[in-house]
KEVO-74051 format. One record per residue: residue in three letters; x, y, z of N, C-alpha, C, O in turn. Coordinates in nm, 2 decimals. Atoms other than C-alpha are relative to their C-alpha. Example, Ala and Ser with C-alpha at 12.3 -4.5 7.8 and 13.67 -1.06 7.14 Angstrom:
SITE, type, n_px, n_py, n_pz, ca_px, ca_py, ca_pz, c_px, c_py, c_pz, o_px, o_py, o_pz
SITE, ALA, 0.09, -0.12, 0.00, 1.23, -0.45, 0.78, 0.09, 0.12, 0.00, 0.19, 0.12, 0.07 .
SITE, SER, -0.09, -0.11, 0.00, 1.37, -0.11, 0.71, -0.08, 0.11, 0.08, -0.03, 0.22, 0.09 .
***
This chain:
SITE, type, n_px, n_py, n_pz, ca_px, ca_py, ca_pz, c_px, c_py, c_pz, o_px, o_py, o_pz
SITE, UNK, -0.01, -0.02, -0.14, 3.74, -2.50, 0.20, -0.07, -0.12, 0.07, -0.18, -0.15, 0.04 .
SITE, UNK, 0.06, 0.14, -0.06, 3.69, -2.83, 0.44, -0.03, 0.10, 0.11, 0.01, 0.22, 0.12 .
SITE, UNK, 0.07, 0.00, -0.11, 3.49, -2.78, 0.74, -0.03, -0.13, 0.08, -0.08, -0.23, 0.04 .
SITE, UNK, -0.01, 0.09, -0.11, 3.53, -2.97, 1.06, -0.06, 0.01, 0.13, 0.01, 0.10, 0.19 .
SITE, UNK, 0.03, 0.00, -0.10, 3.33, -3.02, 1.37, 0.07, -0.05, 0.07, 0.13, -0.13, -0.01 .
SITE, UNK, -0.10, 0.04, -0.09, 3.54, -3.12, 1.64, -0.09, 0.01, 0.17, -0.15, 0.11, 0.20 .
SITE, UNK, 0.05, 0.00, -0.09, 3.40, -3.22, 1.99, 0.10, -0.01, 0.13, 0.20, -0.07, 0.10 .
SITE, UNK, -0.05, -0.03, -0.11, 3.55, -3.16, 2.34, -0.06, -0.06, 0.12, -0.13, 0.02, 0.18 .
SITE, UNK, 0.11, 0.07, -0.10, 3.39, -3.40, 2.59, 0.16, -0.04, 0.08, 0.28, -0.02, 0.06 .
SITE, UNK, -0.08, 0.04, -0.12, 3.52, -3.55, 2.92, -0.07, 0.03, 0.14, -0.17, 0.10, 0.16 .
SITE, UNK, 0.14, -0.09, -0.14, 3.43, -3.51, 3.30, 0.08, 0.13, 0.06, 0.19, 0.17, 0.05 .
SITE, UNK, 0.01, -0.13, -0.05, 3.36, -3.20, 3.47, 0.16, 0.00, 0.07, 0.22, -0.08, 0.14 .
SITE, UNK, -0.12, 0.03, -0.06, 3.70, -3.05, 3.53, 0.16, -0.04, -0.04, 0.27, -0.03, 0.00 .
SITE, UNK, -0.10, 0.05, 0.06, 3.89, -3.20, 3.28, 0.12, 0.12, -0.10, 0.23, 0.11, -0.14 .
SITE, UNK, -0.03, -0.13, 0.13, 3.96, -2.87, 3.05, -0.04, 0.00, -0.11, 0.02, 0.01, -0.22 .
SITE, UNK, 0.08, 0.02, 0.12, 3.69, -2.89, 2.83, 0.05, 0.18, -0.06, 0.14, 0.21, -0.13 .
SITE, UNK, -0.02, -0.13, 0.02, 3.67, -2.51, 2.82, 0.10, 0.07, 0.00, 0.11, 0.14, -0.10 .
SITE, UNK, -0.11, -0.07, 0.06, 3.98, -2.37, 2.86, 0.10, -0.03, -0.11, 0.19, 0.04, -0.15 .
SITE, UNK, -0.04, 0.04, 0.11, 4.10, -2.62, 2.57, -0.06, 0.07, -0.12, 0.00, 0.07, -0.23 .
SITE, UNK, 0.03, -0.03, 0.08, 3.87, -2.44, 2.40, 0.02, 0.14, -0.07, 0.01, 0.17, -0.18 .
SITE, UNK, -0.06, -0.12, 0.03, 3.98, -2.10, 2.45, 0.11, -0.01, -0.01, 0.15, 0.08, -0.09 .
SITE, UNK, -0.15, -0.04, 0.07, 4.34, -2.15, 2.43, -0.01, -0.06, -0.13, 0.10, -0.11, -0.12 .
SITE, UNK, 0.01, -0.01, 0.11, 4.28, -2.25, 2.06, -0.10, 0.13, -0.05, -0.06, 0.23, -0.12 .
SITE, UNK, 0.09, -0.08, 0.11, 3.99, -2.05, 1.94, 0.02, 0.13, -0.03, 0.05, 0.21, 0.06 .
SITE, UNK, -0.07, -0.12, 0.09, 4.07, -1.77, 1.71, -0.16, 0.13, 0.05, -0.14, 0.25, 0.04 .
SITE, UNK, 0.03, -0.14, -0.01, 3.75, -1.55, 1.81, -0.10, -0.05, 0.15, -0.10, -0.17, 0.19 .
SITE, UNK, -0.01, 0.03, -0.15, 3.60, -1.53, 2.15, -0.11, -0.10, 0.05, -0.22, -0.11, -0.01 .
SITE, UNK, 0.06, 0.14, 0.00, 3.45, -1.85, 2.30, -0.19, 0.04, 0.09, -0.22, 0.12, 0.18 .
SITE, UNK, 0.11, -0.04, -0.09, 3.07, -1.87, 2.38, -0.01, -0.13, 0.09, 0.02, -0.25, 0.06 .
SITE, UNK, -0.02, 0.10, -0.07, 3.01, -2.04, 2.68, -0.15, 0.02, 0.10, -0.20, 0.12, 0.13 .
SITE, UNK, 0.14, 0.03, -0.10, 2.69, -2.18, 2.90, 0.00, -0.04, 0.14, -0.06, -0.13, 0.19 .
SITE, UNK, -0.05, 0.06, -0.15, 2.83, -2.18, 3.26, -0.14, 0.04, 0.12, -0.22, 0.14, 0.14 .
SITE, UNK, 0.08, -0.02, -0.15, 2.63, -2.21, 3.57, 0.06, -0.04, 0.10, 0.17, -0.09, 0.08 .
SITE, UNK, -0.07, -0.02, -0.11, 2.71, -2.22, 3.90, 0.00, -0.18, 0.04, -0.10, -0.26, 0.02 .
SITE, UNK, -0.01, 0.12, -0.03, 2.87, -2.56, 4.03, -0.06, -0.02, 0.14, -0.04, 0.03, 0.24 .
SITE, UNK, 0.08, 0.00, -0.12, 2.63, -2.72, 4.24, 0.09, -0.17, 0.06, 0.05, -0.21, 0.17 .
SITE, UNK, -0.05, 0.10, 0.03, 2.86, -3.03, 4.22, 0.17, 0.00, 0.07, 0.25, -0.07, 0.01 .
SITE, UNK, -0.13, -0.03, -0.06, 3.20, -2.96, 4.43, 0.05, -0.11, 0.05, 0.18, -0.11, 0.07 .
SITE, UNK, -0.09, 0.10, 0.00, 3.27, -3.30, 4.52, 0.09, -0.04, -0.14, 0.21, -0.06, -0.13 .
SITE, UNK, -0.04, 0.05, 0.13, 3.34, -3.40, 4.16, 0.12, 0.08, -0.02, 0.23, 0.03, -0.01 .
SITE, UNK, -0.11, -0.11, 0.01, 3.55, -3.09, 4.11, -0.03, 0.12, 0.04, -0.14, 0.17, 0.04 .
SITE, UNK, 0.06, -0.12, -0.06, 3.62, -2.80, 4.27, 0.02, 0.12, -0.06, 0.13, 0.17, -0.05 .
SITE, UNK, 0.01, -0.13, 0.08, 3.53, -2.49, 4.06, -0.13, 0.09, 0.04, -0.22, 0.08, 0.12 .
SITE, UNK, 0.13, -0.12, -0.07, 3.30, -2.21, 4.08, -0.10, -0.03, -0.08, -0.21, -0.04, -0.02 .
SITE, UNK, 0.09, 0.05, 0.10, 3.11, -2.31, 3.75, 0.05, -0.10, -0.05, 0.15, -0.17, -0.01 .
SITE, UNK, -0.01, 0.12, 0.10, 3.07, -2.57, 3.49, -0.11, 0.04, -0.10, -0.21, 0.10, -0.08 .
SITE, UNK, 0.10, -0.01, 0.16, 2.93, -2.57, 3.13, -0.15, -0.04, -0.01, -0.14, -0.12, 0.09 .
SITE, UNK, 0.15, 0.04, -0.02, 2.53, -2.66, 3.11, -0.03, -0.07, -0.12, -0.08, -0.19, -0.12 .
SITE, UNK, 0.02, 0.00, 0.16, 2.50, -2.67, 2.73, 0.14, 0.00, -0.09, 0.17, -0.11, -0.14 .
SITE, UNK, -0.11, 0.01, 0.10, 2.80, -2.62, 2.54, 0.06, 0.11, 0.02, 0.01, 0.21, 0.07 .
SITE, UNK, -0.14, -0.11, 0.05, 3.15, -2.40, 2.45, -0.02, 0.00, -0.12, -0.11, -0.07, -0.15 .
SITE, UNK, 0.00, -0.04, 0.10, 3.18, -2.28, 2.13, 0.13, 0.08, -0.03, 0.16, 0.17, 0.04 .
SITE, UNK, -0.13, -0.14, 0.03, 3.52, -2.12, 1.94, 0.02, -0.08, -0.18, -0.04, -0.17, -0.25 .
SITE, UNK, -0.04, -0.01, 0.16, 3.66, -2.13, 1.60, 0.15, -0.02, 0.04, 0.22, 0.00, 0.14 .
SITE, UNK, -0.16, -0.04, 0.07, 4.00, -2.17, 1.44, -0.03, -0.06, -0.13, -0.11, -0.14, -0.16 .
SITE, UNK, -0.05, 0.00, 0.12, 4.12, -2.17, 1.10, 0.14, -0.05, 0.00, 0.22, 0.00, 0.06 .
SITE, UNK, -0.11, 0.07, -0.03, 4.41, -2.44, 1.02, 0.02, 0.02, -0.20, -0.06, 0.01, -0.29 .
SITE, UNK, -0.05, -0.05, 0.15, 4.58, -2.35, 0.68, -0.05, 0.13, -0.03, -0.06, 0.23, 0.04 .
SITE, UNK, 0.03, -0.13, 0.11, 4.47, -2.11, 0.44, -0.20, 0.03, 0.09, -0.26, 0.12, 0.16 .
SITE, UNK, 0.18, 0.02, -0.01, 4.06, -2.20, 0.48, -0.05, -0.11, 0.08, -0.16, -0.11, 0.13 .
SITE, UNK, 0.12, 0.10, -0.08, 3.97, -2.50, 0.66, -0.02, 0.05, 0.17, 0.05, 0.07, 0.27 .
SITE, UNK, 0.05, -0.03, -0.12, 3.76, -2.40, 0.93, -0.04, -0.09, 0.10, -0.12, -0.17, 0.07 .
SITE, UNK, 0.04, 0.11, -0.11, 3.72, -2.61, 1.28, -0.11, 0.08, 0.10, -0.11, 0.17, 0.17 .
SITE, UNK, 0.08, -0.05, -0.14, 3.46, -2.55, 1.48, 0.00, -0.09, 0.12, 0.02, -0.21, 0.10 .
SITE, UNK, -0.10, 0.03, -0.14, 3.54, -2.64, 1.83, -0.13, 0.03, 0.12, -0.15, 0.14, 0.18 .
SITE, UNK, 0.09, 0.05, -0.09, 3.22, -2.80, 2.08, 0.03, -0.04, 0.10, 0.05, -0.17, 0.10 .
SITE, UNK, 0.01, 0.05, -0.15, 3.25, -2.83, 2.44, -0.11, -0.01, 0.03, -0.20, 0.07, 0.02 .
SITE, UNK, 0.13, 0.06, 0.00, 3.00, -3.07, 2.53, 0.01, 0.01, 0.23, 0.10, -0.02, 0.30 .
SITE, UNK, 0.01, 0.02, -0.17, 2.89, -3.04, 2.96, 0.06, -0.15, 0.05, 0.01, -0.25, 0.00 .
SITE, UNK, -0.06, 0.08, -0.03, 3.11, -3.29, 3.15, -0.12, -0.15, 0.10, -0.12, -0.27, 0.11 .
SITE, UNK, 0.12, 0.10, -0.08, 2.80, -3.43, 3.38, -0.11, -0.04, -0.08, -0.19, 0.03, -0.15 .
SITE, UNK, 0.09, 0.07, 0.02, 2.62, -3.70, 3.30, -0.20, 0.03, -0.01, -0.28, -0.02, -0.09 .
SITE, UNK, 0.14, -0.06, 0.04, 2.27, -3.52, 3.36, -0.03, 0.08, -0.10, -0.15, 0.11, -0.13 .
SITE, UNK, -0.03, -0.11, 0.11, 2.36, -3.30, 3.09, 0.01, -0.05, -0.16, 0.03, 0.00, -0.27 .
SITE, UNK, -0.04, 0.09, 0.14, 2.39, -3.58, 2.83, -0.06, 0.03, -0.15, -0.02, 0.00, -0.26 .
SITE, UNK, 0.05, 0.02, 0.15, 2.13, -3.48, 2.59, 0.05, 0.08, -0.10, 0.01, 0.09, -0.22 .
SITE, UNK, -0.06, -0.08, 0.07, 2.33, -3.24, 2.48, 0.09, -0.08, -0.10, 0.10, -0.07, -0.22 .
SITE, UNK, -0.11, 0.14, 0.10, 2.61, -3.54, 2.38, -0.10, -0.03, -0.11, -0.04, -0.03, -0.22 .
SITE, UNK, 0.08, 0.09, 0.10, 2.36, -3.68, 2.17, -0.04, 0.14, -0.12, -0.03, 0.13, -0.24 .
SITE, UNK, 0.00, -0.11, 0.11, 2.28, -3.32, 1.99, 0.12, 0.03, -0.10, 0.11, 0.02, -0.22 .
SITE, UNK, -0.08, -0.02, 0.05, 2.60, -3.24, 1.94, 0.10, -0.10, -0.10, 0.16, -0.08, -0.20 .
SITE, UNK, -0.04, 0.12, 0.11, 2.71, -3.59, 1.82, 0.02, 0.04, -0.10, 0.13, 0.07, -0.15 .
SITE, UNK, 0.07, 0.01, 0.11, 2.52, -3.55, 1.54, 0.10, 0.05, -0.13, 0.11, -0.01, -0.23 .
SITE, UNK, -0.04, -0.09, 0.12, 2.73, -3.30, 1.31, 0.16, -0.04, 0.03, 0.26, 0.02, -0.03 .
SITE, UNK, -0.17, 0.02, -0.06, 3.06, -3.44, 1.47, 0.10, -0.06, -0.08, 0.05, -0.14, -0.16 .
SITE, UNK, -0.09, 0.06, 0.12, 3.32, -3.55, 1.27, 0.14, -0.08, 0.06, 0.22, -0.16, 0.02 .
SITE, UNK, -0.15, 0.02, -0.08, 3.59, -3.59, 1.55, -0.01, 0.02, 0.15, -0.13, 0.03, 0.18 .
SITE, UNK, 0.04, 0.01, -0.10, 3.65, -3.58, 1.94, 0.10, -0.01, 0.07, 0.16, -0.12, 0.08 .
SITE, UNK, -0.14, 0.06, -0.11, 3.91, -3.49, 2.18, -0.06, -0.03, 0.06, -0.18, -0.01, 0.05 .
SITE, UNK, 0.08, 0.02, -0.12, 3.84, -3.64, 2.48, 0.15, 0.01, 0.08, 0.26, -0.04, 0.07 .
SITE, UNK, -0.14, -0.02, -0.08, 4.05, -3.49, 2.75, -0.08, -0.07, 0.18, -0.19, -0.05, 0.23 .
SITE, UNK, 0.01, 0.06, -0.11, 4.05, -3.67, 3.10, 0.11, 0.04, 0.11, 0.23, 0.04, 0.07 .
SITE, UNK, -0.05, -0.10, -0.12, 4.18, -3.50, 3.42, 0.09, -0.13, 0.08, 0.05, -0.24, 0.04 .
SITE, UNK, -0.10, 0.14, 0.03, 4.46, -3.76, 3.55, -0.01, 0.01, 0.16, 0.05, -0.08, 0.23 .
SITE, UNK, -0.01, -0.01, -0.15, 4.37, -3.62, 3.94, -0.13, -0.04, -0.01, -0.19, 0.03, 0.07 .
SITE, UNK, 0.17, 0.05, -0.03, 3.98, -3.79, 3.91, 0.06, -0.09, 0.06, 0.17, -0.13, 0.06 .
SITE, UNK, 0.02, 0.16, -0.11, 3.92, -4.05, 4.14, 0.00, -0.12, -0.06, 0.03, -0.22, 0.02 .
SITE, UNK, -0.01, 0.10, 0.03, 3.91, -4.30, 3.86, 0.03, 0.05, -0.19, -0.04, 0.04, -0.29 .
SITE, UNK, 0.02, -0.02, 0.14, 4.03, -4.18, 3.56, 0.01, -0.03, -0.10, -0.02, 0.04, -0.20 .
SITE, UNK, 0.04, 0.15, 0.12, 4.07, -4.51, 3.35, -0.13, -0.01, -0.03, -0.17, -0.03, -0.14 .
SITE, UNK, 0.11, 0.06, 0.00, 3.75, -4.55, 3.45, -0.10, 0.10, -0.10, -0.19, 0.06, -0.18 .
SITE, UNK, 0.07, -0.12, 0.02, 3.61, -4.21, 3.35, 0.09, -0.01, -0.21, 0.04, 0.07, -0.29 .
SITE, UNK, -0.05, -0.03, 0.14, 3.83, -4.27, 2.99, -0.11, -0.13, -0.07, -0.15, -0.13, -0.19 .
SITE, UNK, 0.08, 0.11, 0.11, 3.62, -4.61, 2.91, -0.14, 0.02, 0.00, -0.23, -0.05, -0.05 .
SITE, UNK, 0.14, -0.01, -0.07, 3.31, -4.46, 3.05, -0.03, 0.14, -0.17, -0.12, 0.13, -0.26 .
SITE, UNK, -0.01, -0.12, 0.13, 3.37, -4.13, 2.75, 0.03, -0.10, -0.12, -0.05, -0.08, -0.22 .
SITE, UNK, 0.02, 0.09, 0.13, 3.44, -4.40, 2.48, -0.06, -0.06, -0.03, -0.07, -0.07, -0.16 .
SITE, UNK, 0.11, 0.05, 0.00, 3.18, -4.60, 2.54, -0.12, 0.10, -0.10, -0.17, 0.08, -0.20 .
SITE, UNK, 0.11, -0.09, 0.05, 2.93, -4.28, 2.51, 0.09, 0.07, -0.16, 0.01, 0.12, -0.24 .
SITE, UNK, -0.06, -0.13, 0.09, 3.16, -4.08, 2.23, 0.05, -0.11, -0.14, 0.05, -0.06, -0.25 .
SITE, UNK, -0.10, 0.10, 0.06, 3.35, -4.42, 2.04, -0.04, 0.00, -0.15, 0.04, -0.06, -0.23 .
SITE, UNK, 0.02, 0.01, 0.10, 3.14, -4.38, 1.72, 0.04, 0.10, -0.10, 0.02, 0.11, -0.23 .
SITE, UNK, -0.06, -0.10, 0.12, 3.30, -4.06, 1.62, 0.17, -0.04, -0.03, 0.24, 0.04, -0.09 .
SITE, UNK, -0.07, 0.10, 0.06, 3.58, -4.31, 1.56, -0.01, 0.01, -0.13, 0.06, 0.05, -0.22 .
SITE, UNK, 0.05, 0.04, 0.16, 3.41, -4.41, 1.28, -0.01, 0.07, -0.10, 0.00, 0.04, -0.22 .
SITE, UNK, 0.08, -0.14, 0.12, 3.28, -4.06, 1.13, 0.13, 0.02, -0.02, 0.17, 0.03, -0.14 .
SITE, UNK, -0.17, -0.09, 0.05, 3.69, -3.94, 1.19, 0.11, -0.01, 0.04, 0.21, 0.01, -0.02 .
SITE, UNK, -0.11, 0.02, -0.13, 3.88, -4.00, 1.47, -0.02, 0.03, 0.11, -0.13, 0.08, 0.15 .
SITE, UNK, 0.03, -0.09, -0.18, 3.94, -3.92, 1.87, 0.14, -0.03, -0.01, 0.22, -0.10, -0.07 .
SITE, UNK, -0.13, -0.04, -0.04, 4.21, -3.81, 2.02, -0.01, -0.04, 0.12, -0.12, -0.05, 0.15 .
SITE, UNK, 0.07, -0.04, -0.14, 4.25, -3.84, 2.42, 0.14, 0.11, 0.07, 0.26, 0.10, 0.06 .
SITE, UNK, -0.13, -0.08, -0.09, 4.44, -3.57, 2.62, -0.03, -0.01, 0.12, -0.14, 0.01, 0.16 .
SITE, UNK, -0.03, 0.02, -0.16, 4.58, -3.63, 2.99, 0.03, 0.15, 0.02, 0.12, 0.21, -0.03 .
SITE, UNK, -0.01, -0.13, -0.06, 4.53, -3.30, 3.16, 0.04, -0.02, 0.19, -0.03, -0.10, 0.25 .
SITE, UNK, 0.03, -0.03, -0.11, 4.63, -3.24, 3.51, 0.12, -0.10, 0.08, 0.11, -0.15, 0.19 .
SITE, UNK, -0.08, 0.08, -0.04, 4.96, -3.44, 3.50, 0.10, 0.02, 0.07, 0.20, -0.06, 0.10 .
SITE, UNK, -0.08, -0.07, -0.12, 5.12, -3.21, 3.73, -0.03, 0.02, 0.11, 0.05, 0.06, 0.20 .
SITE, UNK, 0.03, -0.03, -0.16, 4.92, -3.21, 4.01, -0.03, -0.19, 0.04, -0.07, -0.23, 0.15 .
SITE, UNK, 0.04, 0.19, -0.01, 4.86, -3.67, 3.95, 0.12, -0.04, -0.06, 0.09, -0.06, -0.18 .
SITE, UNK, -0.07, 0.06, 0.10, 5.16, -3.79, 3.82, -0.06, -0.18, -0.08, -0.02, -0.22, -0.19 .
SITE, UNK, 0.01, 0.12, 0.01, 5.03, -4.13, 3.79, -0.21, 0.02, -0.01, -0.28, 0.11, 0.04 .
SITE, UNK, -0.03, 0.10, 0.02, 4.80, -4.34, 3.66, 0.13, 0.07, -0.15, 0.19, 0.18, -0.11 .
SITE, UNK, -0.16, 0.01, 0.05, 5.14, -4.33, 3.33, -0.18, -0.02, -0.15, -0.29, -0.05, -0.13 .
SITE, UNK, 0.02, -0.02, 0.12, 5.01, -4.29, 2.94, -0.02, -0.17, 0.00, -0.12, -0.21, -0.06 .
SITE, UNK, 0.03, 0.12, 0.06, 5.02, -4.62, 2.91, -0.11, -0.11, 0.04, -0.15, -0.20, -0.03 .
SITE, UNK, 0.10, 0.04, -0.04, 4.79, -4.73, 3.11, -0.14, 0.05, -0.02, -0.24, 0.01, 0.04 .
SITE, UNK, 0.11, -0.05, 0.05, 4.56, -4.52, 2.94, -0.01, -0.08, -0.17, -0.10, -0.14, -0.23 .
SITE, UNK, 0.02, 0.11, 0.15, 4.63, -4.68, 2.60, -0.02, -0.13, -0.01, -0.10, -0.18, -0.10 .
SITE, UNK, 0.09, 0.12, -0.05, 4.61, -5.03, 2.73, -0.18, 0.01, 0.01, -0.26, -0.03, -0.07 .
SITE, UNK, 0.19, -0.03, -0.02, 4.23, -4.93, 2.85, -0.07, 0.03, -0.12, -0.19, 0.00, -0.12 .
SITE, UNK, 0.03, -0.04, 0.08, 4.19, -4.79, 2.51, -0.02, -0.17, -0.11, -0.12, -0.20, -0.16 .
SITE, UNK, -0.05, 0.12, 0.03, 4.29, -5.12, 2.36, -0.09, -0.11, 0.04, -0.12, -0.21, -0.03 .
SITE, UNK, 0.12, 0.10, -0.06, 4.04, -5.30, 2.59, -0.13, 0.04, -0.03, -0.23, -0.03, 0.01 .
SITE, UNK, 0.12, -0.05, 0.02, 3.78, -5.08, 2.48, -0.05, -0.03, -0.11, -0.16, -0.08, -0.13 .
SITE, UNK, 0.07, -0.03, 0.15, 3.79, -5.03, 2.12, 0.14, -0.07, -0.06, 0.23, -0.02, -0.13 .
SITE, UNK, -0.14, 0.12, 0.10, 4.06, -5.34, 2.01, -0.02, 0.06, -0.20, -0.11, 0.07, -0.28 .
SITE, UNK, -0.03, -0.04, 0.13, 4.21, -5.22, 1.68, 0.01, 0.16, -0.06, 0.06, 0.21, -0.16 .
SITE, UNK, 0.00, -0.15, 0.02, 4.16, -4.86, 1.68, 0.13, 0.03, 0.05, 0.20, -0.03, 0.14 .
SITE, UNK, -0.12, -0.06, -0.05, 4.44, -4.65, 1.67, -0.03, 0.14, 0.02, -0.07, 0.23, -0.07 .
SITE, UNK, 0.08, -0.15, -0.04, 4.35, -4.34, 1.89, 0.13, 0.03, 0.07, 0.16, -0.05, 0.16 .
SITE, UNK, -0.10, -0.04, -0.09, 4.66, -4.15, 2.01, -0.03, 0.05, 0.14, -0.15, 0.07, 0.15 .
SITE, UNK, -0.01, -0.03, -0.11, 4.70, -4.04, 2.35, 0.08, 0.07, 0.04, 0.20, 0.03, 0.03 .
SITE, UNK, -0.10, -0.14, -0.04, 4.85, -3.70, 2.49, 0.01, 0.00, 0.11, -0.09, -0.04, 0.18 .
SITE, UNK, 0.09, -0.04, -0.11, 4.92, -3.58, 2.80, 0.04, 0.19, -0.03, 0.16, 0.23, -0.05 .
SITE, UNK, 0.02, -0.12, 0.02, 4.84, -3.17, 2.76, -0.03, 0.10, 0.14, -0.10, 0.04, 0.23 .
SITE, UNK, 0.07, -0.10, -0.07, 4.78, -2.87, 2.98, -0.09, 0.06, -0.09, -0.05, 0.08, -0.20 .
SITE, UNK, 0.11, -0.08, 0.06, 4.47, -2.71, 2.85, 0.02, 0.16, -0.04, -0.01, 0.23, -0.13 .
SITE, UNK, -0.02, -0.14, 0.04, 4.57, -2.39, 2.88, 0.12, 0.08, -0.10, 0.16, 0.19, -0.15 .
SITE, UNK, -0.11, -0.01, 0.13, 4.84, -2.45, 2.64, 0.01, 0.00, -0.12, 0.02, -0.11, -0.18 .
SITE, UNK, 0.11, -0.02, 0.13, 4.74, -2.35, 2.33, 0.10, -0.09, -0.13, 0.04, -0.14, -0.22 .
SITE, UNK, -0.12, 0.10, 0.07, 5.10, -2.53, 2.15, -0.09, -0.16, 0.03, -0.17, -0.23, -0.03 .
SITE, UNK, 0.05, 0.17, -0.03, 5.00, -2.86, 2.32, -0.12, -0.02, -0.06, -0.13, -0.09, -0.16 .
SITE, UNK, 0.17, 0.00, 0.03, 4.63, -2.83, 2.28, -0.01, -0.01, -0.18, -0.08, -0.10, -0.22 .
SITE, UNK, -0.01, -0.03, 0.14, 4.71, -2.73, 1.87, 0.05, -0.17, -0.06, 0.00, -0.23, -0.15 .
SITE, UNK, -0.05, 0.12, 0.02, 4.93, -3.05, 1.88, -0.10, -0.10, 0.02, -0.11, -0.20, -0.06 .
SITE, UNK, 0.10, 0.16, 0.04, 4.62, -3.29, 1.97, -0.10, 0.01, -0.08, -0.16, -0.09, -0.12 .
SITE, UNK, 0.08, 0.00, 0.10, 4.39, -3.10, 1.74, 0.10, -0.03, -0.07, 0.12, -0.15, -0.07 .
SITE, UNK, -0.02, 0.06, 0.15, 4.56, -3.15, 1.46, 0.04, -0.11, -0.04, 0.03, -0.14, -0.16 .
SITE, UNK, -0.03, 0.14, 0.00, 4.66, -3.50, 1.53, -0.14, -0.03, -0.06, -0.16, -0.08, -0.17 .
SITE, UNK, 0.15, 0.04, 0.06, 4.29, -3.55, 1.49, -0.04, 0.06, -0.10, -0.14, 0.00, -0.15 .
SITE, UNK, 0.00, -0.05, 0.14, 4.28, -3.35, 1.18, 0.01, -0.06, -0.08, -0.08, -0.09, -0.16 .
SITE, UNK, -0.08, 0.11, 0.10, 4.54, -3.57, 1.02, -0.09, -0.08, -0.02, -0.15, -0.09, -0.13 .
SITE, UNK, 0.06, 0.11, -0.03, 4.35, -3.86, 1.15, -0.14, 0.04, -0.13, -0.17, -0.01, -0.24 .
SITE, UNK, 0.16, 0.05, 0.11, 3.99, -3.77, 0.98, 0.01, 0.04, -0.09, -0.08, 0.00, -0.17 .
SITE, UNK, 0.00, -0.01, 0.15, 4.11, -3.63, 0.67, 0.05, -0.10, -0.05, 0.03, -0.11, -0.17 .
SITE, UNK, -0.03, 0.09, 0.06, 4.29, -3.94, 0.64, -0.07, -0.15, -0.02, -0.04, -0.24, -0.09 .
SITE, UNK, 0.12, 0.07, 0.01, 3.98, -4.15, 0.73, -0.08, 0.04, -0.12, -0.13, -0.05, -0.18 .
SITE, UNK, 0.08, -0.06, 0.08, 3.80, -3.91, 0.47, 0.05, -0.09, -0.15, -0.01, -0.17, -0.23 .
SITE, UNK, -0.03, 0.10, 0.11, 4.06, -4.02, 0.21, -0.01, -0.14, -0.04, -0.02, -0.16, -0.16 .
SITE, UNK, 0.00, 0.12, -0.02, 4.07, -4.40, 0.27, -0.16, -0.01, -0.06, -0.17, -0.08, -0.16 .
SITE, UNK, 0.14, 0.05, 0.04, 3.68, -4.40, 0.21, -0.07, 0.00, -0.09, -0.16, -0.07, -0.12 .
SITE, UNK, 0.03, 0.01, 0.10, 3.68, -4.25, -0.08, 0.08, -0.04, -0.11, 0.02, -0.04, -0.22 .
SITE, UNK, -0.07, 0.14, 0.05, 3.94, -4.46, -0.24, -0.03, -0.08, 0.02, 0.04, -0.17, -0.03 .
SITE, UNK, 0.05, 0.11, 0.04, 3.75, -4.71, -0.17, -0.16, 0.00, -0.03, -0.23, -0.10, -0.05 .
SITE, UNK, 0.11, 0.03, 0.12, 3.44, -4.61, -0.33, -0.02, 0.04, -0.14, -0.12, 0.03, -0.21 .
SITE, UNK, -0.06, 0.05, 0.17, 3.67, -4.56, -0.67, -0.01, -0.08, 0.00, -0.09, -0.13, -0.09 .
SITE, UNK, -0.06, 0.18, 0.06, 3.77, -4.91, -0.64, -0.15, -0.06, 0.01, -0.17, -0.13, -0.08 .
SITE, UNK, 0.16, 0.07, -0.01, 3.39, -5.02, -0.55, -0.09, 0.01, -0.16, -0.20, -0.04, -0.17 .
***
């Protein structure tokens, strides 16, 4: 049975949390407090500490599924949760004020779970922004982290199909990081 940590970062707003409940197979814990923060986005709460859910992809491999707090004061949580990470959607809200900016600003802090497995990014919120266009998110990606190949979605959160479609892209992705590494410490 594989076991997979999976992180869920982005800014406040983006669909950290309800990405997490429309996957998770049993019911999501969550650390909301009241949004003191209404310019950024307007909601009644936001996460403090972390989301929490489960799913099971096959038979047995279990994901566990970390929504990390979208604001910046909240960061040391990022650095906890890092730690055990293996992977990392990063979903970005496509109605922010800058949300190229807000995708090089999450790779910058998140880009080394690259390394551990993969990232994903999902464009949320492409119905109420049509614009900035996918591609201009992959360009930026490109200028961030030259040579990575990190796909790019655009998802509703509450869509548990779509949402399943970019987890498991990053599945593929780090189990096939996993294998690559250890075919090459046969050949070593």
């Amino acid at each position: 049975m594989a076991e997979h940590v999976i992180l869920f970062a982005g800014p406040m707003g983006a669909g950290k949390t309800t990405a997490i409940e429309s996957l998770s197979e049993c019911e999501v814990i969550r650390t909301e407090a009241a949004n003191t923060d209404r310019e950024t986005a307007d909601k009644d709460t936001t996460t403090v500490a972390m989301d929490y859910g489960e799913i099971t992809i096959g038979d047995e491999d279990k994901v566990r599924l970390y929504g990390v707090p979208g604001q910046r004061r909240f960061n040391f949580m990022w650095t906890i949760l890092k730690e055990r990470a293996v992977g990392l959607v990063l979903l970005v809200n496509n109605d922010a004020a800058d949300p190229i900016q807000e995708l090089s600003d999450f790779l910058e802090e998140f880009g080394e779970l690259h390394e551990k497995g993969g990232v994903v990014v999902c464009v949320t919120r492409t119905d109420v922004a049509p614009t900035p266009f996918i591609d201009q998110y992959a360009e930026r990606i490109r200028e961030v982290m030259p040579g990575r190949m990190i796909p790019v979605f655009t998802a509703d959160a509450r869509n548990e199909e779509q949402m399943r479609t970019c987890l498991m892209s990053l599945i593929a992705n780090i189990e096939m990081t996993a294998m690559i590494a250890a075919s090459q410490e046969r050949a070593a």
